[in-house]
C-alpha positions in Angstrom: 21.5 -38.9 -56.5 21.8 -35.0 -56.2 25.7 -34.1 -56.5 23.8 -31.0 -57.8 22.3 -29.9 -54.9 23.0 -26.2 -53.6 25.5 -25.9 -50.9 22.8 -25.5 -48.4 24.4 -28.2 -46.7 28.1 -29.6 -45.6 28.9 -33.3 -44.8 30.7 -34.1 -41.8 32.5 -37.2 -41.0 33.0 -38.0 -37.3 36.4 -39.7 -36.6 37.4 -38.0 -33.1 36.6 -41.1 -31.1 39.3 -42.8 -28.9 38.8 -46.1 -30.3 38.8 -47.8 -27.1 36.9 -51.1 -28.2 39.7 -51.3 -31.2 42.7 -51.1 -28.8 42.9 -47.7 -29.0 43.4 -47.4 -32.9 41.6 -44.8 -35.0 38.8 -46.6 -36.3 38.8 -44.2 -39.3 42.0 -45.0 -40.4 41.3 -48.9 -40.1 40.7 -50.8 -43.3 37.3 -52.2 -44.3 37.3 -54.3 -47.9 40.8 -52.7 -48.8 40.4 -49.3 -47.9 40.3 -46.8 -44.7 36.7 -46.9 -43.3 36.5 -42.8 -43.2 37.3 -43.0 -46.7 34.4 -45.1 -47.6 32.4 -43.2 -45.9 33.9 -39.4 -46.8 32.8 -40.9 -50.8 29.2 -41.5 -49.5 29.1 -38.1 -48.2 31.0 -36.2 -51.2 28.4 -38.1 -53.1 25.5 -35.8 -51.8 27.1 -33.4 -50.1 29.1 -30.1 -52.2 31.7 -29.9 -49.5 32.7 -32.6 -46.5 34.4 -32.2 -43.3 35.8 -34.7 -41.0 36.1 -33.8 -37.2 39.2 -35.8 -36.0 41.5 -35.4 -33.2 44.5 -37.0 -34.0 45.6 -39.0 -37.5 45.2 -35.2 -38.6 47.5 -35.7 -41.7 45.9 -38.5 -43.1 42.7 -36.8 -42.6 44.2 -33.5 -43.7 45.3 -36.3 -46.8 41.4 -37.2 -47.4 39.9 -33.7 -47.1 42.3 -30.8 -47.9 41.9 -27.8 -45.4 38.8 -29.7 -44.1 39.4 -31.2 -41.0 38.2 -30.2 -37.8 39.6 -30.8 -34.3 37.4 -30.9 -31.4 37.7 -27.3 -29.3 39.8 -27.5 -26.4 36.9 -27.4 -24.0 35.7 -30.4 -25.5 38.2 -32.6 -26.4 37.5 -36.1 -27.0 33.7 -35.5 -25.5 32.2 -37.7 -27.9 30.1 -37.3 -31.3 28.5 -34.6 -30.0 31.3 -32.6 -29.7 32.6 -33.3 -33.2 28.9 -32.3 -34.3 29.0 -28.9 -32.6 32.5 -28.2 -34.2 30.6 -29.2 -37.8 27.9 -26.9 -37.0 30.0 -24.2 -36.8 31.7 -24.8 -39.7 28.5 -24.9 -41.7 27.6 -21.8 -39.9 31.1 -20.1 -41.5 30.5 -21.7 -44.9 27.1 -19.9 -45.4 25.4 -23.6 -45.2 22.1 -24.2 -43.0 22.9 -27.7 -42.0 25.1 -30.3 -41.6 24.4 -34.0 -42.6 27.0 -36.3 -40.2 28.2 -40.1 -40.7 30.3 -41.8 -38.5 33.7 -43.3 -39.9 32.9 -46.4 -38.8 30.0 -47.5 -40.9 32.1 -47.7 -44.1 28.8 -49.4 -45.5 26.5 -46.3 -45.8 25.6 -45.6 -49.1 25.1 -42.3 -51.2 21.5 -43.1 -51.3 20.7 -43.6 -47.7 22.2 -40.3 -46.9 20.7 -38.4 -50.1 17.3 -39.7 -48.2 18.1 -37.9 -45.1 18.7 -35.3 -46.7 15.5 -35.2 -48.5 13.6 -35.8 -45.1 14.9 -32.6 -44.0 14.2 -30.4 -47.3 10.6 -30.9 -46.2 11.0 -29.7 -42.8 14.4 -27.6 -42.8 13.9 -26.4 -39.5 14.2 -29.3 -37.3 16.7 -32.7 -37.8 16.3 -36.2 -39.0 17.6 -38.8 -38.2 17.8 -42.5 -39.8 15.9 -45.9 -38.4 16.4 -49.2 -39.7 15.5 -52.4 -38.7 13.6 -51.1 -35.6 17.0 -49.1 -34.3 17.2 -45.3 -34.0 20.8 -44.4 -35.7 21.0 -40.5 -34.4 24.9 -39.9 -35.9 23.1 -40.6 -39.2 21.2 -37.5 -39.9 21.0 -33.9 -40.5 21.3 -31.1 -37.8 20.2 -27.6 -38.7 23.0 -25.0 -38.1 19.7 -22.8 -35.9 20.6 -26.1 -33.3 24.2 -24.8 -32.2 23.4 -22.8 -29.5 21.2 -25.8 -27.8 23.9 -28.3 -28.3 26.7 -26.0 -26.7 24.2 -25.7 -24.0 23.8 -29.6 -23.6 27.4 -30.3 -24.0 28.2 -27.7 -21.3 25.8 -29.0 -18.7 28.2 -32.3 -19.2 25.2 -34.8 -21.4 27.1 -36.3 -24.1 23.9 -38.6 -24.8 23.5 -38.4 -28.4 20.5 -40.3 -29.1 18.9 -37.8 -26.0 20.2 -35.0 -28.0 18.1 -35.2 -30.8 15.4 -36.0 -28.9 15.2 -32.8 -26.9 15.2 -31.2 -29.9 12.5 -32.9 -32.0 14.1 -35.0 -34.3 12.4 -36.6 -36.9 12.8 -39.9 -37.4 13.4 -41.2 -40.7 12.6 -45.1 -41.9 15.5 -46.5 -43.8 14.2 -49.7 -45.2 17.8 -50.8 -46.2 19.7 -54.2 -44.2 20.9 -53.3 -41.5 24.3 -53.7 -43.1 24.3 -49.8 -44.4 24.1 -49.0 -40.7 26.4 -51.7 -39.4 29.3 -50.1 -36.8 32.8 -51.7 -37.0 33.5 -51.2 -33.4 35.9 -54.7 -32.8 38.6 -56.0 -34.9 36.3 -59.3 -35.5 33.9 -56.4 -37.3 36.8 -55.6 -40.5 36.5 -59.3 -41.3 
């Protein structure tokens, strides 16, 4: 692991999602083996990552609880869009913090480990200028990557033409696809109650 690395880079945890195939819950602050799944994921990240954000839009104190000063609402504009819009609000906060890239995780794949993302992370050191993103098991996972702060303008574009495809996102702007030999457990979404079992 690198907890070492410079701050070139923020981590940002998505959990601004309306939950809708949980009821309506915040998936984030559901529990997985014991715990929240955002906080099993917000460790992963703090694990390779000098400083994480979460992008939230409501649940704001527990978040606020997580990640002191660190949480990020959606902007008005784009309220409850979707990942992308969380990712555009992470950009910019890497862009304030002096950080050329952001490397994003979902809150509800509590499984992802330190190592997967450090991986990412090292995909894009060889190539900082354009994103990665992870593939396992022959599945393209684009809200597990990393997203060069020099993308912000494009994605404000895309979000304002009214695409909120993510996984077309990152392919309009060249992703690089990264092979992430781990079981497909590290990647696994808990998108039903049956999935916290």
């Amino acid at each position: 692991m690198t907890s070492d690395r410079p701050p070139v880079i923020i981590g940002l945890l998505l959990a601004g999602g309306k939950g809708t195939r949980m009821g309506g819950q915040d998936k984030g602050m559901l529990n997985w083996q014991g715990q929240p799944m955002a906080r099993w994921v917000y460790k992963a990240l703090s694990a390779v990552a000098p400083e994480v954000f979460i992008s939230a839009n409501r649940s704001l104190n527990d978040y606020e609880h997580l990640a002191p000063g660190h949480v990020l609402p959606d902007p008005e504009n784009f309220h409850y869009q979707g990942p992308l819009a969380g990712l555009l609000t992470g950009l910019k906060a890497a862009a304030r913090e002096g950080a050329s890239a952001v490397l994003v995780c979902p809150c509800d794949t509590p499984g992802i480990t330190p190592a997967t993302l450090d991986a990412l992370v090292t995909a894009w050191e060889a190539q900082p200028e354009r994103p990665v993103i992870a593939e396992s098991e022959g599945r393209t996972h684009p809200l597990h990557g990393v997203y060069p702060v020099s993308l912000m303008v494009s994605l404000q574009q895309w979000l304002e033409s009214g695409n909120r495809r993510v996984m077309g996102f990152a392919e309009s702007v060249g992703a690089v696809v990264v092979a992430c030999p781990e079981a497909g457990e590290v990647f696994s979404n808990r998108n039903k109650p049956a999935d916290l079992l």
